[in-house]
Structures are given as structure tokens and as C-alpha cells.
C-alpha positions as CSV (number, residue, x, y, z in Angstrom):
1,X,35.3,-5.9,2.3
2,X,36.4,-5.4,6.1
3,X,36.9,-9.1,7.4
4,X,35.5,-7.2,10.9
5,X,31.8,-5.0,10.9
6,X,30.3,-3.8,14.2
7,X,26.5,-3.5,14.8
8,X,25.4,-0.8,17.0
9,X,21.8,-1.4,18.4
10,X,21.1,2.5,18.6
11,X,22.2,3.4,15.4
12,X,20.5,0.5,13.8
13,X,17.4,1.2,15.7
14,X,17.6,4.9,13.8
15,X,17.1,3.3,10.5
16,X,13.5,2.9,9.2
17,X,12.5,-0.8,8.5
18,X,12.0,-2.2,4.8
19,X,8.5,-3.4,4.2
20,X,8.9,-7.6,3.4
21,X,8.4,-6.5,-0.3
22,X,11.0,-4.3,-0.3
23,X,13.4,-6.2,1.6
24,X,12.6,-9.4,-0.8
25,X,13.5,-6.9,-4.1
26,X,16.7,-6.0,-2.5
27,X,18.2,-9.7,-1.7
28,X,17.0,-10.5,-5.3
29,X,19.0,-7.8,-6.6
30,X,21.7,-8.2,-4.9
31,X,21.8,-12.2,-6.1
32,X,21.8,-10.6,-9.7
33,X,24.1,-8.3,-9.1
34,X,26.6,-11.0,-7.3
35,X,27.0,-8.9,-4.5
36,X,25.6,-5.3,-3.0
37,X,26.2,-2.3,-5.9
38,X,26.1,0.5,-3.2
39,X,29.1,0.3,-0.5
40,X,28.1,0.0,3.0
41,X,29.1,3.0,4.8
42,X,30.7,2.6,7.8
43,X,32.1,5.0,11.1
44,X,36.1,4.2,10.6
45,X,37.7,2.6,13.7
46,X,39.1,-0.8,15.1
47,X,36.5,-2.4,14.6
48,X,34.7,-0.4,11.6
49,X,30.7,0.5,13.4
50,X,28.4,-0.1,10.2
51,X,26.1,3.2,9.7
52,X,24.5,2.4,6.8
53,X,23.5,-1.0,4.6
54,X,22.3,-3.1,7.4
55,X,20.4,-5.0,4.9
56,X,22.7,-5.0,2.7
57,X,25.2,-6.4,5.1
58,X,22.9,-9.3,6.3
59,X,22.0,-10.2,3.1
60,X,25.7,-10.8,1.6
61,X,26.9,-12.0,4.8
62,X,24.4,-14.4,5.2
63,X,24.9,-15.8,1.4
64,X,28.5,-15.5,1.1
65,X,28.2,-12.5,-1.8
66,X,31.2,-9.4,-1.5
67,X,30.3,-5.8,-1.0
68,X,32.6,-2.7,-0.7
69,X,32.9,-0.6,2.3
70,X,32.8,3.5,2.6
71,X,34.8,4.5,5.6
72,X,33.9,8.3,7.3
73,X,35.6,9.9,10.1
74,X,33.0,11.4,13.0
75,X,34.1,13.5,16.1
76,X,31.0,11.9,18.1
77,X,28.5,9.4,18.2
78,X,25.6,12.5,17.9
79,X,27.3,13.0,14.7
80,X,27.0,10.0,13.4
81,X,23.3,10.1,14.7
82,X,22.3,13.0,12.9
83,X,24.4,11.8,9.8
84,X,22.0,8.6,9.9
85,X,18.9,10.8,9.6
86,X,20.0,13.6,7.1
87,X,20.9,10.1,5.1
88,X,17.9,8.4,6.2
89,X,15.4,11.2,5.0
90,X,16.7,11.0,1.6
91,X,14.9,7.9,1.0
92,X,11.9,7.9,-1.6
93,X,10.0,5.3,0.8
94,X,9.8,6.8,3.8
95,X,5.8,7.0,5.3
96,X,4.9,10.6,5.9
97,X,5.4,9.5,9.8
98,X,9.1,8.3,9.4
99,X,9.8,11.4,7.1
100,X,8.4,14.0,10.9
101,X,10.3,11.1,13.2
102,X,13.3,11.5,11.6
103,X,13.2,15.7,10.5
104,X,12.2,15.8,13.9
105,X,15.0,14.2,15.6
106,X,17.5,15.9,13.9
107,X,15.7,19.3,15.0
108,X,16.0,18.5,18.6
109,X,19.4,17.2,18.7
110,X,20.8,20.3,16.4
111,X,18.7,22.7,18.6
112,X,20.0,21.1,22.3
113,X,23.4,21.4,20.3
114,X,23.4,24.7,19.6
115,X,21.7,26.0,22.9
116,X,24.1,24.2,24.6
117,X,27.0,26.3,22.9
118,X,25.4,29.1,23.1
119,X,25.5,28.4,26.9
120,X,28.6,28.1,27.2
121,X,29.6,31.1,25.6
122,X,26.8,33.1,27.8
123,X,26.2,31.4,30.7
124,X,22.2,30.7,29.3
125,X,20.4,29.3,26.6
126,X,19.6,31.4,23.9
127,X,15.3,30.7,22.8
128,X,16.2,32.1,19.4
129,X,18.6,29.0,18.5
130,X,16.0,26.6,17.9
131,X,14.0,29.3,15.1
132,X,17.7,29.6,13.4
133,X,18.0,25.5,13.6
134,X,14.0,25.3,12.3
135,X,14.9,27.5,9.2
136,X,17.9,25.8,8.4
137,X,16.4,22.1,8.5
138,X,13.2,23.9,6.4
139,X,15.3,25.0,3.7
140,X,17.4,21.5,3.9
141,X,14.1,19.9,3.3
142,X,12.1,21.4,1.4
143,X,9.6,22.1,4.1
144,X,8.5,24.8,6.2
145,X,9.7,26.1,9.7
146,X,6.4,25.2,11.6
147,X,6.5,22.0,9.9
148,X,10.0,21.3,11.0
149,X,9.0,22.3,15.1
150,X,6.4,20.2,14.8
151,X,8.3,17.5,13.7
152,X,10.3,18.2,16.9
153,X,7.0,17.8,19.0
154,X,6.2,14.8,16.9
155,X,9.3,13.1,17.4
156,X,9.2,13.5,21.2
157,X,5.8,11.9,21.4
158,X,7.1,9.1,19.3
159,X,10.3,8.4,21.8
160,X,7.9,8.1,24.9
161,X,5.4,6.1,23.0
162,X,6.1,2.8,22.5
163,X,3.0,1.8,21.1
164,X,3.7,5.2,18.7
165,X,7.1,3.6,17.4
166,X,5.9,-0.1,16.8
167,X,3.1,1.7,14.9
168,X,5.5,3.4,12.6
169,X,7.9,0.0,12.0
170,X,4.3,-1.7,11.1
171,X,3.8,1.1,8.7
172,X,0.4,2.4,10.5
173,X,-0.9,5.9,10.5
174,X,0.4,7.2,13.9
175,X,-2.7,9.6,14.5
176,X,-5.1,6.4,13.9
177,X,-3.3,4.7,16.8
178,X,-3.4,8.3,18.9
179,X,-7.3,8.4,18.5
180,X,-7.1,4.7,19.6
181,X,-4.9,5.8,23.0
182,X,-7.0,8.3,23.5
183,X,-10.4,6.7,23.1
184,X,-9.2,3.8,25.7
185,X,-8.1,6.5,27.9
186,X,-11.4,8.4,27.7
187,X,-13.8,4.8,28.2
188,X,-11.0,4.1,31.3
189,X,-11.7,6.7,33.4
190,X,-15.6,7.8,32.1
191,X,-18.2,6.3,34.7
192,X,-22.1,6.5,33.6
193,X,-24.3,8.3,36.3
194,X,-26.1,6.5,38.5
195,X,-28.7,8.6,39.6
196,X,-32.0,9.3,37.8
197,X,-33.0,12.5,35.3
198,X,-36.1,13.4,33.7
199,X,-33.6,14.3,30.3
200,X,-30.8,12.5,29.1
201,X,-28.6,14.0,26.3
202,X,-26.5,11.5,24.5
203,X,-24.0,12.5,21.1
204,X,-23.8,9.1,20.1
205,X,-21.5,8.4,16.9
206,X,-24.5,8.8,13.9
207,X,-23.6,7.9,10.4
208,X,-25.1,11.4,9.0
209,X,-25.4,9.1,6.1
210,X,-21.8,9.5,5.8
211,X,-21.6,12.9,4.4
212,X,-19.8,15.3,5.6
213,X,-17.4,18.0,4.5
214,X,-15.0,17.2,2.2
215,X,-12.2,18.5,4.2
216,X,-13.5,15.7,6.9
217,X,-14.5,13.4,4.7
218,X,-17.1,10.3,6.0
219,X,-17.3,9.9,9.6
220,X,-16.3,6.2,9.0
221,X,-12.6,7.0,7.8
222,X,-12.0,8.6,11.3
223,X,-14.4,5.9,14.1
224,X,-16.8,3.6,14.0
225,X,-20.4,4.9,13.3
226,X,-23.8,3.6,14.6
227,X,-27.1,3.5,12.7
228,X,-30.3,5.3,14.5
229,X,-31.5,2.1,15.2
């Protein structure tokens, strides 16, 4: 145990939440166990910045149980950032959503990396940087390049958004909360005509009986539907 632990609001703020459940099977393990099994992993120094095993951390501290501490040595706080993520997206539950935030982080901060190195060694960016980074990150993970720039796109979306990242601590589908944004947005600025028209074409949002392509699957999984009536 280090009798002195930082907490570093951006590098906590990397790590995906537990779910209550989760976090409630973890303190009781940890009471079985008389202490944390895994070490926490921390970013050497005077004080030691914790990294890794936040909750782990909270939970001894706050009930008196020991733990054991993994120091690392980083040349930057960027790469102790990306060190977070590779760690983070080695979790078995991670949503689909945290899984893209996080690849996708770690694609734009290796790409700005390496275009800014390649930059200084030419005097301007090099565009083929970020397909090397993509492929490299793809075969890391399992996934493939398009997935990983996408991930990228994702990610920046999810930075500028905050109702995007308080969707993906409560564990909500991120593209259910993007049709909602962009629903309000459409009702915000549509205005009704108020002039008079022997026709009036309307799309309204019909049931079809709820049948539709299996690909799509029923209207109702994707917005509200009206009957005829």
C-alpha cells in the first residue's frame, strides 16, 4: 500500500462507469477476499497518480481493507491517456458504445501524434498517417480499418455532446438519443403553412401493422407509430 494516492479528474473521467450491479459484486468480493486481489496500477511519482482501480481504491479505502499497488513509468500524460484506453477496452463489459468511444479516442490521439511527427520531420502533415494508425488499432482489436475511423468520428461527436456522454455513463443506446436530438431539432425549427391548398400530402408515422423488413425490423423499435385513426 502507498500511505499517499492522487486522483486525476481527467484520467478518471476516461474510465467507463460500473453499472450499480456491478459495482455492488465488486465491494462484496473484495470483503471476501479481505482486501482488492488485483493491484491498483498507478503512474510512479511523488505523489503516485492512480490510473487504474478507482473502485477498487474507494472501496478499501473507505472500509479500511489493504490492496497492493503496480507502479509504471510514463514520459507524458497522453501516454498514460492512451494506456487507460488500450487497458480500458480490454474489459468484457464494455457497451458496444464505450467499446467505439474509447477505440476511437485512441485513434485520434495516435493519429494527431503521428501527423504531428511527421510534421516535424517534413514541414506538413502526412494524410496517409491516420490509414497506417487505422490498420494498426484494427489488427490490435480485432476489428476492421473502417470500423476503427469511424470510431474516430464517433468519438468526436461524443466529446462535443454532452447529452451523448451522459447517455453512454447511463448505459443508453447513443443512436436512440441522436434520433431524439435530431427529432427536437427538426419540430424546433419546422413551422406548418399557413396558407390554404386544395391537396395536402402528409407522411405521418403509420404502424404498417408493424411489419417491415427484417433488416429494419418494426417501426416501433425505432419511433413512436400512430394508428389510421
Amino acid at each position: 500500500m502507498l500511505s499517499d494516492i492522487k486522483i486525476d479528474k481527467e484520467f478518471s473521467s476516461l474510465i467507463p462507469p460500473l453499472s450499480k450491479e456491478e459495482r455492488h459484486l465488486l465491494e462484496q468480493s473484495i470483503i471476501d477476499h479481505g482486501g482488492a486481489r488485483d493491484p491498483l496500477v498507478v503512474w510512479s511519482g511523488e505523489p503516485a497518480t492512480l490510473i487504474d482501480g478507482h473502485n477498487r481504491f474507494e472501496i478499501c479505502d473507505r472500509l479500511g481493507l489493504p490492496y497492493n499497488v503496480h507502479e509504471m513509468q510514463f514520459d507524458s500524460r497522453e501516454d498514460v491517456c492512451d494506456w487507460i484506453d488500450a487497458n480500458q477496452l480490454g474489459r468484457r463489459n464494455l457497451t458496444p458504445d464505450s467499446f467505439r468511444l474509447l477505440l476511437g479516442r485512441r485513434y485520434n490521439r495516435m493519429k494527431k501524434a503521428q501527423g504531428a511527427r511527421g510534421k516535424q520531420k517534413t514541414g506538413h502533415f502526412d494524410p496517409s498517417s491516420g490509414h497506417a494508425t487505422a490498420d494498426s488499432l484494427a489488427a490490435e482489436h480485432g476489428v476492421t480499418e473502417k470500423t476503427v475511423r469511424r470510431a474516430g468520428k464517433f468519438a468526436e461527436e461524443v466529446e462535443q455532446t454532452p447529452e451523448l456522454q451522459q447517455a453512454i455513463i447511463d448505459r443508453v443506446p447513443v443512436k436512440a438519443v441522436q434520433r431524439e436530438r435530431k427529432r427536437t431539432k427538426v419540430q424546433a425549427t419546422a413551422k406548418l403553412p399557413t396558407d390554404k391548398y386544395r391537396v395536402l400530402y402528409a407522411d405521418p408515422p403509420w404502424s404498417y401493422n408493424d411489419k417491415l423488413t427484417a433488416d429494419y425490423g418494426p417501426v416501433r423499435f425505432h419511433y413512436q407509430t400512430m394508428t389510421i385513426r
